[in-house]
mmCIF file as gemmi writes it, N, C-alpha and C atoms, coordinates in Angstrom:
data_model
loop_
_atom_site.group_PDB
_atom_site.id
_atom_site.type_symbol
_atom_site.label_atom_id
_atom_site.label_alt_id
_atom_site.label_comp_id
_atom_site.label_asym_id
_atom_site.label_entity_id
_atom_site.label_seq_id
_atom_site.pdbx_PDB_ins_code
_atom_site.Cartn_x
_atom_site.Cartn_y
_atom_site.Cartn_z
_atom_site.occupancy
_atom_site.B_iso_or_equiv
_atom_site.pdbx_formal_charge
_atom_site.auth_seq_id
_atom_site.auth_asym_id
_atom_site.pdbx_PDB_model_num
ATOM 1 N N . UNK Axp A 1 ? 29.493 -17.228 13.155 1 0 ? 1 A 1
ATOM 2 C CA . UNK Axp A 1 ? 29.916 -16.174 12.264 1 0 ? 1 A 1
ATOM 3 C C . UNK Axp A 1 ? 29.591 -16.51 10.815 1 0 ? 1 A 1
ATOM 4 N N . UNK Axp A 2 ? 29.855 -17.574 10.341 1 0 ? 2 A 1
ATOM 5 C CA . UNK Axp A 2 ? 29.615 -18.047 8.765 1 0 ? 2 A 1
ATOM 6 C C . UNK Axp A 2 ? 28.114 -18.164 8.825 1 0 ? 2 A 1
ATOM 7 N N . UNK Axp A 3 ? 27.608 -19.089 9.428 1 0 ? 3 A 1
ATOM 8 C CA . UNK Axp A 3 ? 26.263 -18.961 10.15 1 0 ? 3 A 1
ATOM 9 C C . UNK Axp A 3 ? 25.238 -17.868 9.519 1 0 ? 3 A 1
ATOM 10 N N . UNK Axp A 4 ? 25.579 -16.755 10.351 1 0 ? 4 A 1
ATOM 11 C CA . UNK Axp A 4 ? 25.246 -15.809 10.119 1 0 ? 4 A 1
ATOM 12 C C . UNK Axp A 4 ? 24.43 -15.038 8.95 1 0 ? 4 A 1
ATOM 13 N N . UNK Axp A 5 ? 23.24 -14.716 8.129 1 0 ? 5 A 1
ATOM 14 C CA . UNK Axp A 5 ? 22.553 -14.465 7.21 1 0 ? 5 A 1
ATOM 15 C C . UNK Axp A 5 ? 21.866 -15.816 6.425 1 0 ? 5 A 1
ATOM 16 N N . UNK Axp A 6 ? 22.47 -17.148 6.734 1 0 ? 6 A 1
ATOM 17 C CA . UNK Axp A 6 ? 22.117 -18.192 6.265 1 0 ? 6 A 1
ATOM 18 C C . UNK Axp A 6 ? 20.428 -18.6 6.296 1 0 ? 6 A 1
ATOM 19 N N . UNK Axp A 7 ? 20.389 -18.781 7.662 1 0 ? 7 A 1
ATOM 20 C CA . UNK Axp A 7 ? 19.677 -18.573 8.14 1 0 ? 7 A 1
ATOM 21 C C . UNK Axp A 7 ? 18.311 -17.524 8.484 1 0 ? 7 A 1
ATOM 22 N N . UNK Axp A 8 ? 16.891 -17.536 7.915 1 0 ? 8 A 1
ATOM 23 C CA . UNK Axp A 8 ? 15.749 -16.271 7.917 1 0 ? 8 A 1
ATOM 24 C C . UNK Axp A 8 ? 15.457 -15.941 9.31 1 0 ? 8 A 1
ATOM 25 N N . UNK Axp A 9 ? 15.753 -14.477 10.259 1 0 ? 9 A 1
ATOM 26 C CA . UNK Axp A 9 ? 15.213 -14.711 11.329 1 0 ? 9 A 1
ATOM 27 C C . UNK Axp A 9 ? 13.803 -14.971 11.602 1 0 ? 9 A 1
ATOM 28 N N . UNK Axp A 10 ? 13.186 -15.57 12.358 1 0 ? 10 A 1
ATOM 29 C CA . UNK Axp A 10 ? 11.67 -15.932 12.436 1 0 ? 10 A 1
ATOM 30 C C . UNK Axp A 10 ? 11.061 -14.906 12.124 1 0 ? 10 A 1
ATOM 31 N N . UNK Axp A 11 ? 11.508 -13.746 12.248 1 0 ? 11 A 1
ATOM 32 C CA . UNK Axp A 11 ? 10.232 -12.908 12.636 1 0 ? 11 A 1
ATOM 33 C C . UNK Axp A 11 ? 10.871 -11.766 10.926 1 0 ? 11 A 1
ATOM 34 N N . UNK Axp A 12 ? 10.982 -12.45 9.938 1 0 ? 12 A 1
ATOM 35 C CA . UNK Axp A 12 ? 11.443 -12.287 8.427 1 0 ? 12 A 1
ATOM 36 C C . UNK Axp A 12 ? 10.421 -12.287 7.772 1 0 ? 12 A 1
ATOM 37 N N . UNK Axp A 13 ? 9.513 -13.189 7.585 1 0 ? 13 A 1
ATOM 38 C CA . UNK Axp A 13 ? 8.59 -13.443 7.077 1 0 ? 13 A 1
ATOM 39 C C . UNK Axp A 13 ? 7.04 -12.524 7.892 1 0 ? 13 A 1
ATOM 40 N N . UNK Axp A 14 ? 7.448 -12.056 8.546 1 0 ? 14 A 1
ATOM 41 C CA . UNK Axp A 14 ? 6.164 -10.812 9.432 1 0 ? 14 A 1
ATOM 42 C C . UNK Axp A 14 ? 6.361 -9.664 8.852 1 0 ? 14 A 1
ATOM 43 N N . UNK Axp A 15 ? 7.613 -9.537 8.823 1 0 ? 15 A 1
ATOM 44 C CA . UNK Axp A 15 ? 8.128 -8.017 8.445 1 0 ? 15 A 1
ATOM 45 C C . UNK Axp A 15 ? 8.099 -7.756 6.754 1 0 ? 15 A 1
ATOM 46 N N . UNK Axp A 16 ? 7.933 -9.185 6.194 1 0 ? 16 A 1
ATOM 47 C CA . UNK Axp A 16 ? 7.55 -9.171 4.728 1 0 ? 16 A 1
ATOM 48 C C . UNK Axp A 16 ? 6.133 -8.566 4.715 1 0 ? 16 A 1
ATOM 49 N N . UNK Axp A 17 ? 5.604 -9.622 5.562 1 0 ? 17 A 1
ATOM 50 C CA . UNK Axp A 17 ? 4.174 -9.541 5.339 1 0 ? 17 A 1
ATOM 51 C C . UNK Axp A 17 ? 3.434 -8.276 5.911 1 0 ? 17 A 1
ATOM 52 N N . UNK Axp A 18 ? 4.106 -7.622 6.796 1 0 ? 18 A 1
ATOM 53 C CA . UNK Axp A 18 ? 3.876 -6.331 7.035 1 0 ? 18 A 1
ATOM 54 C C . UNK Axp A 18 ? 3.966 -5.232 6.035 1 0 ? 18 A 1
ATOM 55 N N . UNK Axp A 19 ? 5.004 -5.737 5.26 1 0 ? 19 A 1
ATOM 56 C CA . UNK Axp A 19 ? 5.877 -4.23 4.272 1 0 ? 19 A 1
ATOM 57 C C . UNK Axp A 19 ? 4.37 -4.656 2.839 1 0 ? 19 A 1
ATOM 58 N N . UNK Axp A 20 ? 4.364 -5.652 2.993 1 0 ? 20 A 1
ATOM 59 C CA . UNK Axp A 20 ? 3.295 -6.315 1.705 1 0 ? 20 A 1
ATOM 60 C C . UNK Axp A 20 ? 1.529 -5.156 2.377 1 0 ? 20 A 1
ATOM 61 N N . UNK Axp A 21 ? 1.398 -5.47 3.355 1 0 ? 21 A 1
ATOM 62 C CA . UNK Axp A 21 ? -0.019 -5.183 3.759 1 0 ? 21 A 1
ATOM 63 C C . UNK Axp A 21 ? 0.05 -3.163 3.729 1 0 ? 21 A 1
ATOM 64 N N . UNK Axp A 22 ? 1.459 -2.679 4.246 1 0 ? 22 A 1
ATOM 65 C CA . UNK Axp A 22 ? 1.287 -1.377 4.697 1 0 ? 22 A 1
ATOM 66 C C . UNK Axp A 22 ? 1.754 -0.738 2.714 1 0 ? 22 A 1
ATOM 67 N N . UNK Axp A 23 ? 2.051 -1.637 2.261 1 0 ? 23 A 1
ATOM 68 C CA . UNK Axp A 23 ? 2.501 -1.255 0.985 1 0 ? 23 A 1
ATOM 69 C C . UNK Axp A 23 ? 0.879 -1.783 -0.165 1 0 ? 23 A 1
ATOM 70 N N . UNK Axp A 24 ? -0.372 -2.168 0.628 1 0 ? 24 A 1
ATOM 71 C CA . UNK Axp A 24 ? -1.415 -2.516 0.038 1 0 ? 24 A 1
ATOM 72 C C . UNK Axp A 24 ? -2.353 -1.58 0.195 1 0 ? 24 A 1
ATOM 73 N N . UNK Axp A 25 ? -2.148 -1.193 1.37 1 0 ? 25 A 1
ATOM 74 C CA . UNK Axp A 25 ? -3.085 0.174 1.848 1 0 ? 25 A 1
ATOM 75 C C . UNK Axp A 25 ? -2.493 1.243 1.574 1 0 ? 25 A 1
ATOM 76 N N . UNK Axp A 26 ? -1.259 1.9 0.851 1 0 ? 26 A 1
ATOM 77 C CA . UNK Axp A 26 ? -0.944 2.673 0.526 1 0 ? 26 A 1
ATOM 78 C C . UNK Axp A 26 ? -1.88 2.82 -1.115 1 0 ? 26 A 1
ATOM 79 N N . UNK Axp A 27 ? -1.588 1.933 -1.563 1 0 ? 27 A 1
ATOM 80 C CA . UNK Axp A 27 ? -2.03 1.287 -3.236 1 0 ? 27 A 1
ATOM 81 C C . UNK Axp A 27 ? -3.827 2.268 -2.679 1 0 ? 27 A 1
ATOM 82 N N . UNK Axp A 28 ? -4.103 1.06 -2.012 1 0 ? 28 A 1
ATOM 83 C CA . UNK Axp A 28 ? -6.04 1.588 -1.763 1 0 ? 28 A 1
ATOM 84 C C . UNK Axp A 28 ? -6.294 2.804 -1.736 1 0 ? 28 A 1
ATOM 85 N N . UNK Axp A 29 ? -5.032 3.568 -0.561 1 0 ? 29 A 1
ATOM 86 C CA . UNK Axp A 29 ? -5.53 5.316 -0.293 1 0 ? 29 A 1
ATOM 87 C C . UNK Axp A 29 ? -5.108 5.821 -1.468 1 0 ? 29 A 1
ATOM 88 N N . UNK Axp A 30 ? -4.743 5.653 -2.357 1 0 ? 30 A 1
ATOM 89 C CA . UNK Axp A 30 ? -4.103 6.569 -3.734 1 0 ? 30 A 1
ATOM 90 C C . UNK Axp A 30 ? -5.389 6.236 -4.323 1 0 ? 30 A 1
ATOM 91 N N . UNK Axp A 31 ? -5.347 5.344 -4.935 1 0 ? 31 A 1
ATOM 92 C CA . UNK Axp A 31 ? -6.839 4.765 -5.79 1 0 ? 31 A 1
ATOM 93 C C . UNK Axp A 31 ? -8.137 5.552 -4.495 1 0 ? 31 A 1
ATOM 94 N N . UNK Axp A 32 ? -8.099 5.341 -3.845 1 0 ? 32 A 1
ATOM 95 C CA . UNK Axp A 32 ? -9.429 6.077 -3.351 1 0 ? 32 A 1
ATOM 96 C C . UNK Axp A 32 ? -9.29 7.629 -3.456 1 0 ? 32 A 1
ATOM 97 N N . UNK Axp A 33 ? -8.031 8.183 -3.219 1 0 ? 33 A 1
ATOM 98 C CA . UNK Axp A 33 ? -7.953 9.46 -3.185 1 0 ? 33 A 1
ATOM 99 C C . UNK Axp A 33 ? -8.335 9.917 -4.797 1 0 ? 33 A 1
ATOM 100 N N . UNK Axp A 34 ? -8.215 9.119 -5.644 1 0 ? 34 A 1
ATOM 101 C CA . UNK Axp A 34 ? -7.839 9.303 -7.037 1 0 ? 34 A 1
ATOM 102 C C . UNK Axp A 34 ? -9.562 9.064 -7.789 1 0 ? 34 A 1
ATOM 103 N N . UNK Axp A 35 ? -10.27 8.344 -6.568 1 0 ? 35 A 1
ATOM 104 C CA . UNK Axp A 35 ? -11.622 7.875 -7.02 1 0 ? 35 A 1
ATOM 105 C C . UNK Axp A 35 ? -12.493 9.236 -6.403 1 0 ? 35 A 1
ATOM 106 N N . UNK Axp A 36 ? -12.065 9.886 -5.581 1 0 ? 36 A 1
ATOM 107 C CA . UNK Axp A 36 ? -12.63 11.189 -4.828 1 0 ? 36 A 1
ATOM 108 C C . UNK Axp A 36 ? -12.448 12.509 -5.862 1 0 ? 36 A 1
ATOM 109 N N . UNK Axp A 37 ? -11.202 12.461 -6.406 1 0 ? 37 A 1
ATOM 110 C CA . UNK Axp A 37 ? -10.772 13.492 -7.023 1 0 ? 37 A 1
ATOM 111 C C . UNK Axp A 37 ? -11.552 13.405 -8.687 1 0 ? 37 A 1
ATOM 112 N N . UNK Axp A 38 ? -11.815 12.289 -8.767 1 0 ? 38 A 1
ATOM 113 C CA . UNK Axp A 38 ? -12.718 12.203 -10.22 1 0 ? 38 A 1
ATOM 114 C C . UNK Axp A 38 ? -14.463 12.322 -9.995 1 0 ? 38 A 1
ATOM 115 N N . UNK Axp A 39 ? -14.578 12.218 -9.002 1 0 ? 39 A 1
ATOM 116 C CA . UNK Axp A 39 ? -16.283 12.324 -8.714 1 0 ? 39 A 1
ATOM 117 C C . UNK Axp A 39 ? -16.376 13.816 -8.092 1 0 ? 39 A 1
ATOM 118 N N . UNK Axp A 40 ? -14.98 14.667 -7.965 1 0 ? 40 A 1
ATOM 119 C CA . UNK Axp A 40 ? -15.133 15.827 -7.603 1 0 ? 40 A 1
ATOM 120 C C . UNK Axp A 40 ? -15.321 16.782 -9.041 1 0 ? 40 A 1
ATOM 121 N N . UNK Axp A 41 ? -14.271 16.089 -10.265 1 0 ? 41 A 1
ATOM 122 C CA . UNK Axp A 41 ? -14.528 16.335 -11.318 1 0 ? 41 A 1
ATOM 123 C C . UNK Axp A 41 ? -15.882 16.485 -12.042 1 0 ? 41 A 1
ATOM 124 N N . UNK Axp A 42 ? -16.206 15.489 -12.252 1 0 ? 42 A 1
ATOM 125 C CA . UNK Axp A 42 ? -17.397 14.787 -12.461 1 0 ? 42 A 1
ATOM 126 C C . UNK Axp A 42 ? -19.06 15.538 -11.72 1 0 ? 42 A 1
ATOM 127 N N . UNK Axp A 43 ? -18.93 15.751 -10.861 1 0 ? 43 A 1
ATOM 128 C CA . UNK Axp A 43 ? -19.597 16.748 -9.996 1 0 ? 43 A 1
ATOM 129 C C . UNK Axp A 43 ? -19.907 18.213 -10.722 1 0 ? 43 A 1
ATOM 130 N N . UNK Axp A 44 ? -18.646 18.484 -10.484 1 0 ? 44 A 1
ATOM 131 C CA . UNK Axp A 44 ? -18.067 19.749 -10.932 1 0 ? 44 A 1
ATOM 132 C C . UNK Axp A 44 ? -19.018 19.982 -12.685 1 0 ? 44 A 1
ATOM 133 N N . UNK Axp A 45 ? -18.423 19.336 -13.376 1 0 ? 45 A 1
ATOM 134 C CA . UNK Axp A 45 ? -19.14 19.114 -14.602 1 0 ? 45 A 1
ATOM 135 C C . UNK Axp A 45 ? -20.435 19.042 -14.615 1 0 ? 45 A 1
ATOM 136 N N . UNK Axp A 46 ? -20.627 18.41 -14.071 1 0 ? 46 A 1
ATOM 137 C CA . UNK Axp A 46 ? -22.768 18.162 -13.991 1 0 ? 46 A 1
ATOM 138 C C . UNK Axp A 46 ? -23.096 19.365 -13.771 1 0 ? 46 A 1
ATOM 139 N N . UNK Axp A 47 ? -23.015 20.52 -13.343 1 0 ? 47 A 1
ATOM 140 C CA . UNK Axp A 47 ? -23.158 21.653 -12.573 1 0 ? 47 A 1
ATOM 141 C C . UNK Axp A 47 ? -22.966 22.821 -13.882 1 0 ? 47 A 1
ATOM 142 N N . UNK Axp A 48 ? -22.206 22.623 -14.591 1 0 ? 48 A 1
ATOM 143 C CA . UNK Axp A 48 ? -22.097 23.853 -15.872 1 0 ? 48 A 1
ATOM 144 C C . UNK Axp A 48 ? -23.078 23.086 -16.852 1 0 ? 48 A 1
């Protein structure tokens, strides 16, 4: 019972490293979505 939280369960450090990786590829799809939406701009412009 005291025990209890003291201790990291093993599988603590996965679920970090998971939240780290699915929270890295979120980062990428924004920046890519954000790199699409400026060459749509950009496009757009060349054209007038």
């Amino acid at each position: 019972m005291f025990s209890k939280g003291l201790v990291e369960s093993p599988f603590a450090v996965l679920d970090a490293l998971f939240q780290f990786v699915v929270g890295t590829g979120y980062l990428f799809r924004e920046r890519y979505q954000f790199a699409q939406f400026c060459y749509a701009i950009d496009a757009r412009l060349a054209t007038e």
